[in-house]
N, C-alpha and C positions, 0 to 999 in steps of 0.2 A: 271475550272477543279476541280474536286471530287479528295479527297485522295487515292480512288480507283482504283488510276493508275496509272505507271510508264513510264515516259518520255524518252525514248531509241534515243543516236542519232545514226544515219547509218555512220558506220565506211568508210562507201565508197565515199557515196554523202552527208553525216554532214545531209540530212533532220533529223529532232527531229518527231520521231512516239511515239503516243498513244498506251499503251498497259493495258489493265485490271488487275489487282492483279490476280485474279482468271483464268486468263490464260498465266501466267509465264511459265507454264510445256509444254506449245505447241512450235511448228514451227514458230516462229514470222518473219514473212519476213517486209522489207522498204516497206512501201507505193510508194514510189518517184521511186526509182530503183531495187525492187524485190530482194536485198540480204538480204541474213539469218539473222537475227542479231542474237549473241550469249548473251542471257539474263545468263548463268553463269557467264557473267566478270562483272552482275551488283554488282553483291554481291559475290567479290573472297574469293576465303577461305584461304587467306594468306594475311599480311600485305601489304598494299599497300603505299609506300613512293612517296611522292609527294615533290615538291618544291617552292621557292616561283611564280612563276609564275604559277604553275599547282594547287595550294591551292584553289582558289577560283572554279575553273571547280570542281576539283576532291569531297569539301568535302562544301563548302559555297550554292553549287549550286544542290548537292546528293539531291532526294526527299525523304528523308526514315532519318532510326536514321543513325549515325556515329558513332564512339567511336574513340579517335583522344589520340593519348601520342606523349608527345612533348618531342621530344630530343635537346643535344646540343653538339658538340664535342668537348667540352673545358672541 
């Protein structure tokens, strides 16, 4: 796999679809089950809190940069 392209999995059927950089802006539908995937929720425009069991998927496993602040409630 080329950096060229982001790894989307299908929120319905978990298949993992191949998508080109340079076609983020289209209609990406699943290969496996023909639903829409919404490439806006790859890159939300709001902070996204994760925990320890969602760390690894959410930001260990993101193919692109992060920017990660760590908090603590103590």
């Amino acid at each position: 796999m080329n950096n060229n392209n982001l790894i989307v999995r299908c929120p319905r059927c978990g298949a993992k679809n191949r998508i080109p950089n340079n076609r983020t802006a289209g209609n990406a539908v699943c290969g496996k089950c023909k639903t829409k995937l919404d490439l806006a929720a790859i890159f939300p425009n709001r902070p996204l809190h994760t925990t320890d069991s969602s760390f690894y998927d959410e930001v260990i496993r993101f193919n692109g940069p992060v920017f990660v602040d760590f908090t603590a409630p103590w």
